[in-house]
C-alpha positions in Angstrom: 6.4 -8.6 16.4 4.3 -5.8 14.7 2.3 -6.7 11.6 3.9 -4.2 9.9 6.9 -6.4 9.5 5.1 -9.3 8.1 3.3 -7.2 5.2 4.9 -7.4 2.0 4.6 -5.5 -1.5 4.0 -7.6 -5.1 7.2 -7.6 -6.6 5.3 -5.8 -9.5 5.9 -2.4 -8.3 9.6 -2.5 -8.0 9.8 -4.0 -11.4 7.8 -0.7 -12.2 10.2 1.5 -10.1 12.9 0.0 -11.8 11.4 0.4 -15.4 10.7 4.2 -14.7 14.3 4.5 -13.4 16.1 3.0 -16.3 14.3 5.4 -18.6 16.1 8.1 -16.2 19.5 6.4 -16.3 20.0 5.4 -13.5 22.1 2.3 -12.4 19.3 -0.7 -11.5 21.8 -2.4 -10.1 23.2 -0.6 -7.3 19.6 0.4 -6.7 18.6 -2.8 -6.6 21.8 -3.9 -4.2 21.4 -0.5 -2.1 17.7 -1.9 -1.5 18.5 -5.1 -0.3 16.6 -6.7 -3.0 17.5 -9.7 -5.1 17.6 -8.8 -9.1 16.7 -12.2 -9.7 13.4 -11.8 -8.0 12.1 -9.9 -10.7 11.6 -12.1 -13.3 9.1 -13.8 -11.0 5.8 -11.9 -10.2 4.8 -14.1 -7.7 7.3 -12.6 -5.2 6.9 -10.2 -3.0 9.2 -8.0 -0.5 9.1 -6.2 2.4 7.6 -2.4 3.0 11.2 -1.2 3.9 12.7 -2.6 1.1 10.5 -0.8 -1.3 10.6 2.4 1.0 14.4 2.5 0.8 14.8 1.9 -3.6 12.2 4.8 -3.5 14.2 6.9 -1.3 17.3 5.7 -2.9 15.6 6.5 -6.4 14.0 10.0 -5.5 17.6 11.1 -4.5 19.5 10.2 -7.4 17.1 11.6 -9.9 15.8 14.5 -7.7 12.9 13.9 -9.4 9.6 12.5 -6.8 7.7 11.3 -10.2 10.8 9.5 -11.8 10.5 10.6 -15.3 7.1 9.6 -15.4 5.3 13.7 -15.1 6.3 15.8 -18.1 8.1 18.0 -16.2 10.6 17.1 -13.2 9.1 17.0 -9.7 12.1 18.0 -7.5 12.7 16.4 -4.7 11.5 18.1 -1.6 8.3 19.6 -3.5 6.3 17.4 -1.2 8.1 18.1 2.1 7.6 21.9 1.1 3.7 21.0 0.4 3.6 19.0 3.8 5.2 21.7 6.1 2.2 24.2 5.2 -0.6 21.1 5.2 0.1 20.1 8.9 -0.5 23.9 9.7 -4.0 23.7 8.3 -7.2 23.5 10.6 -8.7 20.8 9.0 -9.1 18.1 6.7 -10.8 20.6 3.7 -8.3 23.1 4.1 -5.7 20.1 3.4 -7.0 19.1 0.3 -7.6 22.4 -0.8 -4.1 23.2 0.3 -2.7 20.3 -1.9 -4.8 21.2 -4.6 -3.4 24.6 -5.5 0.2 23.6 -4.3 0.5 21.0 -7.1 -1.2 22.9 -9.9 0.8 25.8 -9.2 3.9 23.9 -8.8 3.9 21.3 -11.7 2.0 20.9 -15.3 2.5 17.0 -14.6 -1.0 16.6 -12.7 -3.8 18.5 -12.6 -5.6 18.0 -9.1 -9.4 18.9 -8.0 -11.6 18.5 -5.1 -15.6 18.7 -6.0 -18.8 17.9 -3.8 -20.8 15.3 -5.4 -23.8 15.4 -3.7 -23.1 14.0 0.2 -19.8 13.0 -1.4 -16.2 14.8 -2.3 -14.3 13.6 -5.0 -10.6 14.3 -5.4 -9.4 13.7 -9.2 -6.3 13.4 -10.9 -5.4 13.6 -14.0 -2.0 12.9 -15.9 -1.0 15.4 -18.5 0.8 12.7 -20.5 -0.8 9.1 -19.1 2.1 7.7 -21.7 4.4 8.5 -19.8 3.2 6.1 -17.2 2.8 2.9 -18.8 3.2 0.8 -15.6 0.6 3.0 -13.8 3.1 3.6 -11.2 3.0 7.0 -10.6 -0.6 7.3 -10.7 -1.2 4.4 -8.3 1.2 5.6 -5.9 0.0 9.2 -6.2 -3.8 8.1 -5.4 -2.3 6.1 -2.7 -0.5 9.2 -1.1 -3.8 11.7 -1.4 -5.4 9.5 0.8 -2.7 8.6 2.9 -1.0 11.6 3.8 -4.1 13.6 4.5 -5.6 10.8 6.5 -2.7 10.9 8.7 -3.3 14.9 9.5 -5.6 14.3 10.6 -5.1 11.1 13.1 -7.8 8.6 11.3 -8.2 6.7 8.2 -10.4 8.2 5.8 -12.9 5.3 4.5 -13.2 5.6 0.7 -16.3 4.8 -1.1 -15.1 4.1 -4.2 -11.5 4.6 -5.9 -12.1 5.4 -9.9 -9.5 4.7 -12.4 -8.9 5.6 -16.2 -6.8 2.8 -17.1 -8.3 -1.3 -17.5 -8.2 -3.7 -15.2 -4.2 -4.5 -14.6 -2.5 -8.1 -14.6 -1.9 -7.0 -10.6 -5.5 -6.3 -9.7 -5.5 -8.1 -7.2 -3.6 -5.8 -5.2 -6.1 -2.7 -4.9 -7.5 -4.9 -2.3 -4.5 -3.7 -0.2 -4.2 -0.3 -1.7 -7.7 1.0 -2.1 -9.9 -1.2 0.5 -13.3 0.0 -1.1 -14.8 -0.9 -4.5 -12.7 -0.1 -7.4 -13.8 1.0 -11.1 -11.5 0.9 -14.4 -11.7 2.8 -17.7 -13.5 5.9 -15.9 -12.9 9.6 -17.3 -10.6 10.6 -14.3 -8.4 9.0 -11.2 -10.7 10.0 -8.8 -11.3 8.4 -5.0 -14.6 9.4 -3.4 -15.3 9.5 0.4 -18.3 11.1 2.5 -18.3 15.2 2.9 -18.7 15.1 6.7 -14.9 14.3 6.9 -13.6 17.2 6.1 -14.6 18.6 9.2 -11.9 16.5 11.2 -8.9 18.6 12.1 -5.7 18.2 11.6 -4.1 17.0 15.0 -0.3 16.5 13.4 2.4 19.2 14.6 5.3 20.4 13.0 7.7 17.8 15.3 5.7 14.6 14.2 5.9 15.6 10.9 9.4 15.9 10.8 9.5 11.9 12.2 7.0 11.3 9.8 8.9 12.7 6.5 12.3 11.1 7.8 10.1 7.9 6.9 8.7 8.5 3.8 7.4 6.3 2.1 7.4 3.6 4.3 4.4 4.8 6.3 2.4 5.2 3.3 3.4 1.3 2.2 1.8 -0.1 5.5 -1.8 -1.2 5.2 -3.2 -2.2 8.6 -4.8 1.2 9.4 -5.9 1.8 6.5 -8.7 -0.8 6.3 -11.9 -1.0 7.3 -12.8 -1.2 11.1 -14.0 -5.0 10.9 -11.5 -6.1 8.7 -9.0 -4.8 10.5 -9.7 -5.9 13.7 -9.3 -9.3 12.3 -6.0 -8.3 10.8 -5.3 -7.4 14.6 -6.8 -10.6 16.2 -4.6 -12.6 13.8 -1.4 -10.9 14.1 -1.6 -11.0 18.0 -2.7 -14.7 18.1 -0.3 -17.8 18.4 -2.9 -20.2 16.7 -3.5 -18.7 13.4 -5.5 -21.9 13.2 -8.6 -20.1 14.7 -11.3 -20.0 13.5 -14.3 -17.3 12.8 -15.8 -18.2 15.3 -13.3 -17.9 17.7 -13.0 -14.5 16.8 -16.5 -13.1 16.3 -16.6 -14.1 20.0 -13.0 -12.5 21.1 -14.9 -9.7 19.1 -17.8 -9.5 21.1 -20.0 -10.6 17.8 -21.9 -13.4 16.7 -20.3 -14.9 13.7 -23.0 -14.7 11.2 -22.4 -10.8 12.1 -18.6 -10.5 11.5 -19.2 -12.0 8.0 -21.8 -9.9 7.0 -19.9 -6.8 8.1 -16.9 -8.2 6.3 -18.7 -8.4 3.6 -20.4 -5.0 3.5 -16.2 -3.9 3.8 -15.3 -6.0 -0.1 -13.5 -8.9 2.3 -14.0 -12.3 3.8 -12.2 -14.4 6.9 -10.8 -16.5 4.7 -8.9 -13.8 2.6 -7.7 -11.9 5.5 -5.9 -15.0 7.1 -4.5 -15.6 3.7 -3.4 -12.5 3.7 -1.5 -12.5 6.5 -0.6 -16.3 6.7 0.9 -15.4 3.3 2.9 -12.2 4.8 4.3 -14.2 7.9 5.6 -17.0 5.5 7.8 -14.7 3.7 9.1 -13.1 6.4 9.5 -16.4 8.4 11.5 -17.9 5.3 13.4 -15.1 5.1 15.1 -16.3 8.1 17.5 -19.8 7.1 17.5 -20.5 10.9 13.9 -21.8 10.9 13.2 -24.8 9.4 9.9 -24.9 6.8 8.5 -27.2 8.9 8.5 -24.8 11.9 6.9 -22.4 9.2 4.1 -24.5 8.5 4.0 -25.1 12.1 3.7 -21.5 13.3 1.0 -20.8 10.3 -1.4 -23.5 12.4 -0.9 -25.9 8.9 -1.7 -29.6 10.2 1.1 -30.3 8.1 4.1 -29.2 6.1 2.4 -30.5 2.2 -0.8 -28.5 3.1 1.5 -25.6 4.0 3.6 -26.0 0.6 0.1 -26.9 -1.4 -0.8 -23.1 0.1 2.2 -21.3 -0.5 2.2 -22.4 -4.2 -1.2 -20.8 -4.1 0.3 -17.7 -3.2 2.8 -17.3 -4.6 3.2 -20.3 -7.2 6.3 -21.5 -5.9 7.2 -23.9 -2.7 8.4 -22.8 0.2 12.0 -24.0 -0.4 12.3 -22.7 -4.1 11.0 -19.0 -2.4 13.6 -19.3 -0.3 16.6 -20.6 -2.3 15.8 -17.8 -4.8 15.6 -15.2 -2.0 19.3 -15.8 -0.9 20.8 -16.0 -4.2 
């Protein structure tokens, strides 16, 4: 069973989505329904769903308002804008004709964002900037557009692109916490522009994508651009791999500095260096497989707490309040309702 599966989303950005979408008139609760998402669940911001559950109410949304910012640009962004943007990017050479490509395409194309690509030094900086930030109170639209400039482009070109530092111009929000997942590299609030930063010698990579993959690749969208694993940093994500792939997810660091080929003092300092630590990676994913494991009524919680390497069910539920700040069997009695 592929991480992927496991991950989950903070229920925070489908409230968002469905705050953005109710200013467009649209009907939250076939959306909702369509989605396979419980309406309940959003009073609670502890929750969390899955990647394709997001992927399909943005879908679901982007085709009934044929708009891809949702009310949230001051002008409409049809949908399709970005498949017509993508269709010339995956014929680029390489990685600064890409950004250079999406650059012009946008400011051509809408008065919503304004998009630029400066060398700082050894660094490039790509920058956004909203032409009506009001119009985004949730910080939706430019979250999820920072998130796809580096994720589209990074898949052109067949690796992750490691960012240096992600710049914001909003405050610190109540869901903080989950730039960890979007943006694995320092993160700065109340700067003059949305800007992410990554080294110059990257735009050298070519683009390796052809016209066929892409057309897999769009048929997706967004999902791909929800799933984290190879977006993080090398050492953190080889735990993430380790852990996903292991039956004992009672391990411990040392176990896998040495399955790792490293001594352990090693793996943490280069965990650190990446803005993580062991600890926060197996919550991480301990966290992610206990939502999807309650998700299914056939296995008992105790089997959960089992299968997370918990010595016992209370230290599992003591945990999972943690997380989430509910027990395991209120999670899941609120999920089926």
């Amino acid at each position: 069973m592929s991480f992927i599966q496991h991950y989950s989303i903070s229920i925070h950005f489908a409230q968002a989505l469905i705050n953005a979408t109710n200013k467009a008139g649209l009907d939250k609760h076939q959306l909702l329904h369509e989605a396979g998402i419980n309406e309940g669940l959003l009073n609670n911001p502890h929750f969390r769903i899955t990647p394709e559950q997001y992927s399909t109410l943005m879908q679901i949304a982007w085709r009934e308002s044929d708009d891809d910012f949702l009310g949230m640009g001051t002008q409409r962004c049809r949908h399709g804008i970005f498949s017509l943007m993508a269709k010339e990017a995956v014929r680029c050479k390489d990685l600064e004709s890409v950004y250079h490509h999406l650059c012009r395409f946008y400011n051509l194309v809408n008065e919503s964002i304004r998009l630029t690509l400066n060398i700082e030094g050894d660094d490039v900086a790509l920058s956004m900037s909203l032409s009506d930030p009001k119009l985004d109170p949730d910080l939706l639209l430019r979250e999820f557009l920072m998130l796809l400039w580096h994720r589209f482009p990074s898949w052109l070109v067949g690796q992750r692109i490691p960012l240096k530092e992600v710049r914001f111009t909003h405050k610190p929000p109540a869901h903080i916490a989950e730039y960890q997942l979007m943006f694995p590299c320092p993160t700065r609030f109340e700067q003059s522009t949305n800007t992410f930063v990554f080294s110059k010698e990257w735009l050298n990579l070519p683009v390796v994508q052809t016209r066929q993959t892409l057309k897999h690749h769009l048929r997706r969208a967004p999902l791909d651009w929800f799933t984290r694993q190879a977006f993080f940093p090398v050492y953190t994500r080889r735990v993430l791999d380790y852990l996903e792939q292991t039956d004992d997810l009672a391990t411990s660091m040392e176990a896998i500095a040495q399955a790792l080929h490293l001594s352990e003092r090693t793996l943490r300092r280069k965990l650190i260096s990446e803005g993580s630590n062991f600890q926060k990676i197996k919550d991480i994913v301990r966290r992610d497989k206990a939502i999807h494991y309650l998700s299914q009524p056939s296995i008992p919680i105790a089997q959960v707490s089992s299968l997370l390497g918990f010595s016992e069910p209370t230290a599992f539920t003591r945990a999972f309040k943690q997380w989430t700040g509910e027990s395991p069997t209120s999670y899941r009695l609120a999920a089926k309702q």
